[in-house]
N, C-alpha and C positions, 0 to 999 in steps of 0.2 A: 240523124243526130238531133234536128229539131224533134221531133217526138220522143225518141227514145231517152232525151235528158232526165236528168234523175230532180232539177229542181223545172218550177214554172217558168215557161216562156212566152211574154205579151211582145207582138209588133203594133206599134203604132206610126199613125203621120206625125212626124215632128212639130208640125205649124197647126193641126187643127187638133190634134189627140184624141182621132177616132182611131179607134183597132183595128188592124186588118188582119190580124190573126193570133192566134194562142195554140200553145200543144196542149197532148191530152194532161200531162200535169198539171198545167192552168185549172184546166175545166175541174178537175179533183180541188185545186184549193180554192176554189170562190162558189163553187156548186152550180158550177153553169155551164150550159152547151155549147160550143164554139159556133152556132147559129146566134145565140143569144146576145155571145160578144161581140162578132165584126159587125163591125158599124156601129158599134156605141160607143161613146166618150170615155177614155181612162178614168172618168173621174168614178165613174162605176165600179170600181174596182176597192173604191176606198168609201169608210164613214160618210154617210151625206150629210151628217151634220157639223161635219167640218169641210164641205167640199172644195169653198174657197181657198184653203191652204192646201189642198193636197194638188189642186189645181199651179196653185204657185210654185209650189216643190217641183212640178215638172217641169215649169218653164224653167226654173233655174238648172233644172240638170239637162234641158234642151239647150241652152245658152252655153253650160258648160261643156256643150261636146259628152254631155255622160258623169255621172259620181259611181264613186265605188262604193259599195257597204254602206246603205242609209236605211237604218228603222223607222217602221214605217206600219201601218197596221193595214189589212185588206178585209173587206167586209162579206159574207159567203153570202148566197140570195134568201139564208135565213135569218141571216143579221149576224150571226158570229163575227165577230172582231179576233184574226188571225194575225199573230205578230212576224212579218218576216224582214229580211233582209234583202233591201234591193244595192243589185248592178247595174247601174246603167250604160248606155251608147248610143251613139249617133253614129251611122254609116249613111254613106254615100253610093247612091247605087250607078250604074252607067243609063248617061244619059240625062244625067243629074239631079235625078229623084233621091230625095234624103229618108231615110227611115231610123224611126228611132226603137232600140229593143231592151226590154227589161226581165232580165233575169230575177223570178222570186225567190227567195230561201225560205221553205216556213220552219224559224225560229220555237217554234212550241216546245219540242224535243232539248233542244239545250239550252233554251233561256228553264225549262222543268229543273234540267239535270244542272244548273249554276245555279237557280233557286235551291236545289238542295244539298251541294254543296257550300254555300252557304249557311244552309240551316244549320251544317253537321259542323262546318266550322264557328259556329254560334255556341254549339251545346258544347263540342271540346273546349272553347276558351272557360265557357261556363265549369265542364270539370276543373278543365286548367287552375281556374283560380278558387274554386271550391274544394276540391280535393284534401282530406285532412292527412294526405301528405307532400312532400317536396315533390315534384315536377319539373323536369328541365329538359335542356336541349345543349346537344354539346358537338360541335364544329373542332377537329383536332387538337384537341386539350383543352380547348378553351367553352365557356359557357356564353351560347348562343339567348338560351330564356329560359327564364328561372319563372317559378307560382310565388307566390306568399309565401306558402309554408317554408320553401327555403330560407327565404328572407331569416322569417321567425326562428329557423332552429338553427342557421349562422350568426342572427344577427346583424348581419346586413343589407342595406336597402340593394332594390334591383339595377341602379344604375351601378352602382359597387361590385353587381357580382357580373353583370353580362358585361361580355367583352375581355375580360380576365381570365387568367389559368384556374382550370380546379385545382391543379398542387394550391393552390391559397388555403385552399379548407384544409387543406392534410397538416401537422404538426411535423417540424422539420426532425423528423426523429428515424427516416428512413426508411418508415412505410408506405412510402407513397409509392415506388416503384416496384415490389413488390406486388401490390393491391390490382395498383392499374395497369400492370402484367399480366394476371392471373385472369381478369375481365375483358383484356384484348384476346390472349386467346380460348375463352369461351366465346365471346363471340363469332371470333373467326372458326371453331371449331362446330361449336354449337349453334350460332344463330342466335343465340340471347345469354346475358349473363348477369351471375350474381354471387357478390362478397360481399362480405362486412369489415366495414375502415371505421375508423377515429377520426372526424371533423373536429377543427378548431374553430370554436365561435371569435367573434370580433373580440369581445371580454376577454379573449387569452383561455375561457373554457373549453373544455372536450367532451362531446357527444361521440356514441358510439351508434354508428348506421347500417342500415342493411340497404345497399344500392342492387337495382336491376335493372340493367340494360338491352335495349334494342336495335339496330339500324336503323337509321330511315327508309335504306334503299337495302334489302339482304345480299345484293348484289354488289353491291359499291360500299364498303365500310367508309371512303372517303365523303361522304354527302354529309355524314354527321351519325349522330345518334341521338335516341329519348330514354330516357333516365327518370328510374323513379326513386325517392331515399326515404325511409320509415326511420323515423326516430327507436333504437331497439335499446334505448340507457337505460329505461325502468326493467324492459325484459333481461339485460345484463345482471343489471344489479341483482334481481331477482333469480337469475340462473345463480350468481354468484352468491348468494346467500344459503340459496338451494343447495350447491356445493359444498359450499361451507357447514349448513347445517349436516349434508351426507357423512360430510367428513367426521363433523363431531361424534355423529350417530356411531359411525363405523369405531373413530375410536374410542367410544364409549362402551359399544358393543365387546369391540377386542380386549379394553379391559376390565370387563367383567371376567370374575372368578368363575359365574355362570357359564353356562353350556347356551350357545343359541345358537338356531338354525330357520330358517326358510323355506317352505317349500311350497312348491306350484299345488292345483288342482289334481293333477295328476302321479303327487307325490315324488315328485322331482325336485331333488335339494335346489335351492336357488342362492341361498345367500350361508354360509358356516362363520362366527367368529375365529379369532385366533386361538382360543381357548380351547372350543372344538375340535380345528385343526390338529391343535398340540395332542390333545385327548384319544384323536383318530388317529394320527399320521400322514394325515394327506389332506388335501383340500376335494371334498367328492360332488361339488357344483354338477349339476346335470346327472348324476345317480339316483337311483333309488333311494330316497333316505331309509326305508328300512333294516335296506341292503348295508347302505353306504355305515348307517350309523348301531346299529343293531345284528349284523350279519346274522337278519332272518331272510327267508328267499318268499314269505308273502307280507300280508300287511301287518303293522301289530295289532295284537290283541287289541292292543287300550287306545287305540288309532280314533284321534279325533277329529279327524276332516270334514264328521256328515254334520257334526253340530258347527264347524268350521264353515264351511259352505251355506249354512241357515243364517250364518254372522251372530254366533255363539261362543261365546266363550267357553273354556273349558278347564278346572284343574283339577288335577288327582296325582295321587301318590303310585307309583311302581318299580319294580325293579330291573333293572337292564337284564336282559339272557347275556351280552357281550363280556358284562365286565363284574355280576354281581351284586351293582351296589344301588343303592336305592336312592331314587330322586322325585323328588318335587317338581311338577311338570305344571308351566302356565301356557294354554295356545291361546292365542289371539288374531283373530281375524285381519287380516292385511285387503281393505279394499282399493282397486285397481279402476284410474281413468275407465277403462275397458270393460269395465263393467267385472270382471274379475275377481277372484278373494284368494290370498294366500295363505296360509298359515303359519304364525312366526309362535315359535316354541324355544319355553325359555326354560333349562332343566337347570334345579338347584341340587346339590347335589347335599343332600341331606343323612349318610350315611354313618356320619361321627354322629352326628346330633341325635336321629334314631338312637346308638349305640348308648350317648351319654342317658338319654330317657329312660333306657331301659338297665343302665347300669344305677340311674336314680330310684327308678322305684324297686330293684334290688336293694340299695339301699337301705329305703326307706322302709322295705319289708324285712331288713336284718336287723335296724334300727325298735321296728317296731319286736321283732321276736325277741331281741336281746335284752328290751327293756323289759318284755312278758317272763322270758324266764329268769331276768335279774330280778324284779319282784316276786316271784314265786320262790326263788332262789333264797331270797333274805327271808321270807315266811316261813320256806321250809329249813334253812338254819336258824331262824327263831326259835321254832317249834321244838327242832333238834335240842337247841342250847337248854331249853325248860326242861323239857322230857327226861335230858341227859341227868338234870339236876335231880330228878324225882328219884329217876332211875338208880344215881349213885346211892342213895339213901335207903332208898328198898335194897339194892342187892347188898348195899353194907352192912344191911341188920340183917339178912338172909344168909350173911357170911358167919356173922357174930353169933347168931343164935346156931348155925351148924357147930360153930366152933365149940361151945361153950355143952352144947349137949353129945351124951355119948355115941358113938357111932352106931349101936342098935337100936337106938331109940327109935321107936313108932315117926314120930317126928319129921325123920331124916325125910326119908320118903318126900313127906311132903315138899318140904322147905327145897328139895334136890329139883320139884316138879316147877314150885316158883321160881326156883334160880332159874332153870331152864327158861320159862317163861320171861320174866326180866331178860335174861340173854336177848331171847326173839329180838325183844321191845328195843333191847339195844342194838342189835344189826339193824333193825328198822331206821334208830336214829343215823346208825353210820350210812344209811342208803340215804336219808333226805340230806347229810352233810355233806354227801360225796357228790349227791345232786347242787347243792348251793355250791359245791364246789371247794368246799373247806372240812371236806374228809381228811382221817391221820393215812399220810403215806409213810411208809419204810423206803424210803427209795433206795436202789442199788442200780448195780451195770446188770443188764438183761439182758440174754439174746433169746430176742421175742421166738425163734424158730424152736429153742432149746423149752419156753413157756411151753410152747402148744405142746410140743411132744409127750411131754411130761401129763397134759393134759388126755391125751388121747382115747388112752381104756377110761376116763371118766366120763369123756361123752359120747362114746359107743356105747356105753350103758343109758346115758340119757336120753338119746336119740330113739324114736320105735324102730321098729325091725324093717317097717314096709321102705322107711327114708333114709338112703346110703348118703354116708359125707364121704369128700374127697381131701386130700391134702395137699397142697400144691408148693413147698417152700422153694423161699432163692437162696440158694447158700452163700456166706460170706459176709451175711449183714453183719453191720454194725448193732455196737450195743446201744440198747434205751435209759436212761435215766428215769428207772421206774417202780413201782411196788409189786410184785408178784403179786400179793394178793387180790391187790384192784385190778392187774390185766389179770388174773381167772376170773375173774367179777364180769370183765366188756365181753371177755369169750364168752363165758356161759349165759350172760343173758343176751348177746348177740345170739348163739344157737339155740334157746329156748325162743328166739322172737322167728328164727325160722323156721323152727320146727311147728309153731302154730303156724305160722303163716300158710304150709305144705298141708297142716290139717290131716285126715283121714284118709288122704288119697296117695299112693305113691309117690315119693318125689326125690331131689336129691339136694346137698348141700353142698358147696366149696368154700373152704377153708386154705384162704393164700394169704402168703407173706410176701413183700419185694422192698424196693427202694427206690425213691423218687427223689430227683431235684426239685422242688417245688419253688416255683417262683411267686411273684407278692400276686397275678392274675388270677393261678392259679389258687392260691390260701383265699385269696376275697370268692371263689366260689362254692366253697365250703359252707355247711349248715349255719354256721355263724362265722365272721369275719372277726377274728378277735387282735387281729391288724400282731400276729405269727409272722416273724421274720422268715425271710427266703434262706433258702439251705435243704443239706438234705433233710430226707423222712424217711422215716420204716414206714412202712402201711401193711394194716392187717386188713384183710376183705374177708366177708362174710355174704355168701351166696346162695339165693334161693332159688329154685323152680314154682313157687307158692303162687297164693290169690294176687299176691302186687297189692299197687295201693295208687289212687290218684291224688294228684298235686294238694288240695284240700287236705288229706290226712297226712303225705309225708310235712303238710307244716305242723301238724302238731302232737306228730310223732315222739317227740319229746317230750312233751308236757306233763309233769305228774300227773298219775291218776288216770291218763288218755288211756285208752284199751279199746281195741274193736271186736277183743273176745271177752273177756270178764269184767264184767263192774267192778271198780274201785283194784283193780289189780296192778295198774299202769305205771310200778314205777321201776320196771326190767329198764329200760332204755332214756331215761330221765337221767338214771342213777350212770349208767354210761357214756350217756353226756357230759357230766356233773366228774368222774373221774378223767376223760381222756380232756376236759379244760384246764383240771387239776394237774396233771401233767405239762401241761405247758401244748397239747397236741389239739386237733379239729375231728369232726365227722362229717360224713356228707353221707346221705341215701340217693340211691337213682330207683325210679321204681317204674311201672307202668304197670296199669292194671292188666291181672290173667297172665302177664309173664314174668311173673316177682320182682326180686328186689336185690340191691346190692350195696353192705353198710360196706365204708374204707372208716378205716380209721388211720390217722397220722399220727406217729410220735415221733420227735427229734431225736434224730442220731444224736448218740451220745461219741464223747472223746476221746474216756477211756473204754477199755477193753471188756468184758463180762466178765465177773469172777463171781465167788462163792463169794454170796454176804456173810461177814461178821454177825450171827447172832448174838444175842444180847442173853446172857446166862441168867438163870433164876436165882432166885434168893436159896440160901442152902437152907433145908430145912431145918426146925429148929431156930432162926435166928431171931435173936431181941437186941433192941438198942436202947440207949437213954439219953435223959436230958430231957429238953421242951423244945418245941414243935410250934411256931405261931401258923395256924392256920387261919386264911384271909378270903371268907366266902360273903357274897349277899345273900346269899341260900340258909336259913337257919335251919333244915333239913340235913345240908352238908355238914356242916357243923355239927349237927346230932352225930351222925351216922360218924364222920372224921373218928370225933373224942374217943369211944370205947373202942375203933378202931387202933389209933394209935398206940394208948394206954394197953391193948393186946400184942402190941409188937413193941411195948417196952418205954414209952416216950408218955411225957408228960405232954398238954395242949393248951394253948394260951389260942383264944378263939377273939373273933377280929370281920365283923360285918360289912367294913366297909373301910377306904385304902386310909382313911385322916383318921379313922380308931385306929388300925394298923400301925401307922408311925408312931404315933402315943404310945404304945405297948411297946414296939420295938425298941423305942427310945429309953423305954424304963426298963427293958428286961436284956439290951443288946447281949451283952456276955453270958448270959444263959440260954439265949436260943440258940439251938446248935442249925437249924433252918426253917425256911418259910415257904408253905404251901402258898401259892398265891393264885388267887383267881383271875382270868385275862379280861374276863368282861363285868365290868360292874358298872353302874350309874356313879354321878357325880365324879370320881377317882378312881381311873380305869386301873388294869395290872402295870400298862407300863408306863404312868404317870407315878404309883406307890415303891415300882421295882428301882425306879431313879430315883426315889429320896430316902428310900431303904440303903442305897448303896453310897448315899453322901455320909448317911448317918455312919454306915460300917461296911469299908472296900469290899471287903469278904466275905460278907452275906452270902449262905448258901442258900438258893432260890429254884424251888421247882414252880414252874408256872404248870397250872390246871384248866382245862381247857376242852369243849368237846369238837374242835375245830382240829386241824392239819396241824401234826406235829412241824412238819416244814415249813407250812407258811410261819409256823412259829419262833420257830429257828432262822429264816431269815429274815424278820424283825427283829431279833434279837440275836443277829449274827454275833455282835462285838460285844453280847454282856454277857460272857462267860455263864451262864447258866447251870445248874447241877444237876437237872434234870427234866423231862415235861412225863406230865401224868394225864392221861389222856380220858375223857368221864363218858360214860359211867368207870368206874375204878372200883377193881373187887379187891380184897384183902392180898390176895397173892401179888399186881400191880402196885398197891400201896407197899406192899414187902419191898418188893425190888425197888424201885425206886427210892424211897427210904434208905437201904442198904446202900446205892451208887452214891447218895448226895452223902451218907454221912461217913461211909469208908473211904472215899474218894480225897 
């Protein structure tokens, strides 16, 4: 046992303090041989430069029969100072020899391992009280030791909080049982735990904290536990704001009128407003948005991820495959913590507004068209109204000088070749009036199906042999409120415009009738919009197989004078214009190049029924009247040509340049004039400023107005003034007859 002890064993003589023996332990802790030791003085064993006290140290634990546990330093024979711990004793041996023995401990080992214990609890008090946050220690509900920082985000000092319950910090509102539930069994379950409570500062404030806790002993929950608390009020608020802002985001998002949506990298919806929703029928979060929002089955076309993913923006205009309609498309890059980008697209859905754009510059190209051919319109019934005046004058003296010479006279001939000619000059003018749209119509009840028929051997002669026309009617139409003469006018120069159009090659025409409701959509897309009430229409088509024509020429396919076959020949379809406005009706062309063209023309159904018009009878031959005649022209050509006119059918002529000489006259001759030619358009005092103070002057004024404008539009302007007749110019002697005859036998 003496050797094999685990610490050093010295025997000494009590009275003198020589050695009489050591185990090998010894000899290990002082670096000496047990030769060395016996027989040397204990004091050998210790510092010689204190040897007097170590020497005294032993008498006194010789005196005392032995000490327990004395620090004590031993010296090795290299000088090392080794710290141990001695036992001492005094035994008695038999025989009465005393021996004194001292057990050594060398100390190195755990005076190290308390030194660094120590150290560690140096640097933990040092976290302890440095740590920017709370610290503590907590013995069954109560606070063992709190840091600083507790102090600081309670408020109170540390005598205040150690030794107290944590319910102090909690506000009496209920959550404190709850809290410090949920962290008893995490710990007990888990081994460490962690919630967020509401501390009440001293001030009556609340903080809100994130506690995590540990044991002291994993084994023993009852020893206590260490506790750490992070102030998380700025990270609340901040979440809460963040929240808050989500929220606004979100319902900002949902009420938008806009389409918006979300989607990841790999084109997976992530976020849909309500709007969408509603749009879609479903919320399709985690789909394919191509899928979800387009039901295509790859990506789209106009798919902007790759500029998405550069952190580009993107916007462009397209149209849905889903639903038709066209939108305005904004992406915008969505960058992610994570380093990530999503794409948030915002579709406006712009497919009225398109619509209104392009219903504006319709518009604004009817706008423009209407005012090009109202100006041309007014120029060429200007032109008409001169023309008409010359006209009447030449063909009046063309009349008077056939009249006046006898019927074999050389003469004839001629005068028969210029009256022909004046005619020409005069349909000429009724084509640019019918074009300004102030042609004379004869209106009657038509049944346009009953027109064409009637037309048919006329334009199977017209037509060459190589181009068949078809006929296509719909029986039962209603009748038109219209001129015969003017619709043989739209026909035949609609089928002279297709017959060129077919040209020298083979082709065919269709010639159909039907009836349409036409609504106000439908009249605004018509060649002009002349803003035509809704209701029914007849519609005549005219059908080609020919060249066609592109957008460029159907606008100004109308235009007098236009031709894309003969110079200056262009006014077929002007003048077709110009009568079906006159009517009250529209046209439209569709055409496309190399596959022809297709004119409609609209007229309003009429109320009554078609019947035979009331022709107007001719003067009987032979008749003469008398009396005087105030005729009331600016034209003193008309005037010319009037007088020997009159004067040949019996009447005397009181002539009148202008409407304020007119009443002068009238006023001095009222009872002798049996009536008044009156002209409708004059400077200064028009016809129907003269025809209303003609009629103050005398009720019963018989008044033909003259006019190379629409007997109807004339008629109703002067619906309520009884009228005796209109004379429509140029006027040849046989017109001057008859009318003449109506006003004054009437």
């Amino acid at each position: 046992m003496f050797q094999g002890a685990r610490d050093a064993i010295f025997l000494a003589d009590p009275d003198t303090g020589i050695l009489i023996d050591v185990n090998e332990q010894g000899e290990r802790l002082v670096k000496r041989t047990r030769a060395e030791l016996i027989g040397a003085c204990q004091t050998l064993l210790h510092p010689q430069d204190d040897a007097a006290h170590y020497a005294e140290v032993f008498r006194r634990h010789i005196e005392a029969g032995g000490r327990p546990h004395e620090r004590l330093d031993v010296v090795t024979s290299d000088g090392q100072r080794i710290p141990v711990e001695i036992s001492g004793s005094v035994v008695e041996l038999a025989g009465g020899r005393r021996l004194a023995i001292g057990v050594f401990r060398d100390m190195r080992e755990p005076l190290e391992a308390e030194r660094a214990l120590r150290d560690r609890e140096a640097k933990l008090r040092s976290i302890f009280r440095a740590a920017p946050v709370g610290i503590g220690v907590a013995l069954h509900g109560t606070f063992v030791e709190v840091n600083q920082q507790i102090c600081e985000m309670s408020g109170y000092a540390v005598e205040e909080l150690v030794g107290r319950p944590i319910r102090m910090l909690h506000p009496a509102d209920g959550t404190f049982e709850p809290v410090h539930g949920a962290m008893f069994r995490q710990l007990r379950e888990q081994g460490s735990g962690i919630v967020e409570a509401r501390w009440r500062r001293k001030d009556g404030t609340t903080l809100d904290v994130l506690v995590s806790a540990a044991p002291i002993d994993p084994n023993d929950l009852a020893r206590g536990t260490t506790f750490v608390a992070v102030d998380i009020s700025a990270r609340k608020r901040t979440e809460a704001a963040l929240c808050e802002s989500e929220a606004r985001y979100r319902s900002m998002m949902d009420a938008m009128d806009d389409l918006v949506y979300i989607c990841s990298r790999d084109l997976r919806v992530e976020y849909m407003n309500q709007t969408l929703i509603q749009r879609t029928g479903r919320n399709a979060v985690g789909e394919p948005c191509f899928r979800a929002l387009y039901d295509l089955d790859r990506v789209c076309p106009w798919c902007a991820n790759g500029s998405i993913q550069e952190g580009a923006s993107r916007r462009f205009e397209m149209t849905s495959p889903k639903d038709g309609r066209t939108y305005y498309v904004s992406n915008t890059p969505l960058f992610h913590a994570d380093g990530t980008i999503s794409n948030m697209a915002v579709l406006r859905d712009v497919t009225d507004l398109r619509r209104a754009e392009e219903d504006r510059r319709r518009l604004e190209a009817h706008i423009e068209r209407t005012q090009r051919l109202e100006s041309l319109g007014m120029l060429a019934g200007g032109i008409a109204h001169d023309f008409n005046n010359l006209l009447t004058a030449i063909i009046g003296h063309i009349n008077l000088s056939r009249a006046h010479l006898p019927p074999r006279s050389p003469a004839q001939d001629n005068l028969h070749a210029a009256d022909a000619a004046a005619q020409r000059a005069a349909d000429l003018c009724k084509q640019m009036l019918a074009y300004s749209g102030k042609g004379r119509f004869a209106v009657e009840a038509l049944d346009l199906n009953e027109v064409v028929a009637h037309m048919v051997h006329m334009l199977e002669v017209l037509i060459p042999r190589r181009t068949a026309i078809k006929y296509r009617f719909t029986p039962g139409l209603p009748a038109v409120e219209a001129d015969a003469g003017q619709i043989h006018q739209v026909i035949m120069n609609l089928i002279i415009n297709a017959v060129e159009a077919i040209g020298d090659r083979e082709g065919e025409i269709v010639l159909s009738t039907g009836l349409r409701a036409c609504d106000r959509a439908f009249l605004a897309g018509m060649y002009l919009d002349d803003q035509l009430p809704e209701g029914p229409y007849v519609h005549l088509e005219v059908a080609d197989n020919g060249c066609g024509m592109d957008s460029a020429t159907a606008r100004r396919i109308f235009d007098p004078f236009f031709s894309t076959k003969f110079t200056g020949r262009g006014l077929g379809l002007p003048v077709v214009l110009g009568i079906v406005r006159g009517h009250k009706g529209a046209i439209n062309v569709a055409s496309t190049p190399g596959k022809g063209a297709t004119f409609t023309v609209l007229l309003p159904a009429a109320a009554r029924q078609a019947a035979a018009g009331a022709r107007r009878g001719r003067a009987a031959p032979g008749w003469r009247g008398h009396g005087s005649v105030l005729v009331v022209d600016d034209d003193e050509m008309i005037l010319g040509v009037a007088k020997p006119m009159l004067e040949r059918l019996g009447f005397s002529m009181l002539a009148a340049s202008g409407g304020n000489e007119a009443i002068e006259i009238f006023r001095a001759h009222r009872d002798e004039i049996r009536c008044v030619i009156l002209d409708l358009m004059m400077p200064q005092k028009d016809g129907g400023e003269t025809f209303a103070e003609l009629r103050s002057i005398k009720e019963d004024v018989r008044v033909i107005l003259s006019s190379g404008y629409d007997e109807e539009e004339v008629a109703a302007r002067f619906a309520q003034a009884d009228l005796a007749g209109f004379l429509q110019k140029p006027y040849t002697l046989k017109s001057l007859e008859t009318a003449m005859r109506r006003a004054t036998e009437e």
